[in-house]
Backbone bond lengths (Angstrom), bond angles and torsions (degrees), N, CA, C in turn:
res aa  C-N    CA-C-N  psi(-1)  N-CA   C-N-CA  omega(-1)  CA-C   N-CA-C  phi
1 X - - - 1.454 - - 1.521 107.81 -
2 X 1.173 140.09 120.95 1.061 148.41 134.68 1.435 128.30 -28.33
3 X 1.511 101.03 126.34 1.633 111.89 -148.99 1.383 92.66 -93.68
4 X 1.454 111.18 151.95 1.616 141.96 -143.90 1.529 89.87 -114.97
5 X 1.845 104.49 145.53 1.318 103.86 -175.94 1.727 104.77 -89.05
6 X 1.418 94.73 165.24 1.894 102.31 -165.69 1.331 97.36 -71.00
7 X 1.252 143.29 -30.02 1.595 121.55 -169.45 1.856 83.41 -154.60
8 X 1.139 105.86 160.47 1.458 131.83 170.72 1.327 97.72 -94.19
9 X 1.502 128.34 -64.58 1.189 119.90 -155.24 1.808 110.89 127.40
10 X 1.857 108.07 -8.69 1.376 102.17 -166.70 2.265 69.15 -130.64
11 X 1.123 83.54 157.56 1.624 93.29 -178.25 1.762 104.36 -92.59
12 X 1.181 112.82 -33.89 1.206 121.11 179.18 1.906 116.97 -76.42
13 X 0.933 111.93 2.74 1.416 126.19 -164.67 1.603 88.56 -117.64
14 X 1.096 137.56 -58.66 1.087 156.15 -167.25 1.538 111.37 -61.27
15 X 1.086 101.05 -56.12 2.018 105.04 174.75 1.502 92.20 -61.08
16 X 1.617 128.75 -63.60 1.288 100.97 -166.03 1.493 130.72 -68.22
17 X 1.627 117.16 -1.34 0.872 123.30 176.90 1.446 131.45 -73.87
18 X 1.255 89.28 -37.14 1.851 129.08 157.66 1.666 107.44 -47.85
19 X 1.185 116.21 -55.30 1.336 118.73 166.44 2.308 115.87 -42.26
20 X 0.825 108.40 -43.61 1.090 125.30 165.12 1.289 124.52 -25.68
21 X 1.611 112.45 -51.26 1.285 136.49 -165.57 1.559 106.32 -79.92
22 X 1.312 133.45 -7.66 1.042 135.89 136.91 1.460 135.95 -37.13
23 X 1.151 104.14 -40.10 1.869 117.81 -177.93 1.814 93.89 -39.27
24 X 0.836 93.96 -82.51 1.785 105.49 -179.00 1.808 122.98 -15.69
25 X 1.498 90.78 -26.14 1.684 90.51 -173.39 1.644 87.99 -106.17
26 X 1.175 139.28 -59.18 1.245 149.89 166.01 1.702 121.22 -3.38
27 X 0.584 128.86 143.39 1.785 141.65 174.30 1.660 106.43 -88.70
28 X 1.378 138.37 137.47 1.276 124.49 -145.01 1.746 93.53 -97.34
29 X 1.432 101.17 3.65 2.092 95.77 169.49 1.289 104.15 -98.36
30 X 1.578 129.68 13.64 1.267 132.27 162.07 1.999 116.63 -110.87
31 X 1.346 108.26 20.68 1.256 91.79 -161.95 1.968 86.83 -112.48
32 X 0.960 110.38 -22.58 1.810 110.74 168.10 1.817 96.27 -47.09
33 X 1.312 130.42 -59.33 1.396 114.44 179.98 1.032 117.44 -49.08
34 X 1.237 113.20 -48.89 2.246 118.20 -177.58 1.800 85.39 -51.04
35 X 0.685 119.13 -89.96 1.305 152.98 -172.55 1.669 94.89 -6.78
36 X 1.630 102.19 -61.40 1.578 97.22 177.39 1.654 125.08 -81.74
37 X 1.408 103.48 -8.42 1.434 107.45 -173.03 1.928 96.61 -66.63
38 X 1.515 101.04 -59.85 1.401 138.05 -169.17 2.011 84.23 -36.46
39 X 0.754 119.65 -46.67 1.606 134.44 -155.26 1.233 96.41 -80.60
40 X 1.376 127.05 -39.77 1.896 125.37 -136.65 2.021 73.66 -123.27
41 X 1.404 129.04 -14.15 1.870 111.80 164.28 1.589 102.51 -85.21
42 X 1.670 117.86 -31.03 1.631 96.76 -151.71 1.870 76.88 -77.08
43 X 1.106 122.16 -57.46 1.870 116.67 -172.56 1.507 107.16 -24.79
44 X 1.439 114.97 -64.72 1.726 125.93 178.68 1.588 97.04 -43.02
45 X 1.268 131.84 -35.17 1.428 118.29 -144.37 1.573 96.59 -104.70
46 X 1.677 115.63 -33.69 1.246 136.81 168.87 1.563 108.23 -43.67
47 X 1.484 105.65 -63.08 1.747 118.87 -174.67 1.537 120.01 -56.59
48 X 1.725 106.50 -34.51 1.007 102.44 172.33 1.634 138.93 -84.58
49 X 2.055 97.19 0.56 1.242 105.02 -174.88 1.694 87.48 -83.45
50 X 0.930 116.45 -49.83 1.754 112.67 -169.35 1.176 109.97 -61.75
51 X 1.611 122.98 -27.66 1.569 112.39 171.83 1.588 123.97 -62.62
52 X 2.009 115.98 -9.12 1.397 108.54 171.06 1.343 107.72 -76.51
C-alpha cells in the first residue's frame, strides 16, 4: 500500500485519514468497514465545506 501524506492541510480530513492506518492490523473482511467509515467522514467533512 502506498504511504499516505502526514497532513492534508484540513484537520478534519486528516483524523479520517488517520483512521486508515488501521488497515494493517485488520483482517481484509474487515477493511470494507474502514473503508466505508473513511468515505461517510470525508462526505460529512465535504458537506460541511459547501455548507459555508
Amino acid at each position: 500500500m502506498s504511504e499516505l501524506p502526514e497532513e492534508t492541510g484540513d484537520e478534519r480530513v486528516d483524523a479520517v485519514l488517520a483512521g486508515l492506518a488501521r488497515l494493517a492490523e485488520l483482517p481484509v473482511s474487515d477493511h470494507v468497514a474502514v473503508f466505508d467509515e473513511a468515505f461517510s467522514g470525508l462526505e460529512t467533512t465535504l458537506g460541511a465545506v459547501d455548507a459555508q
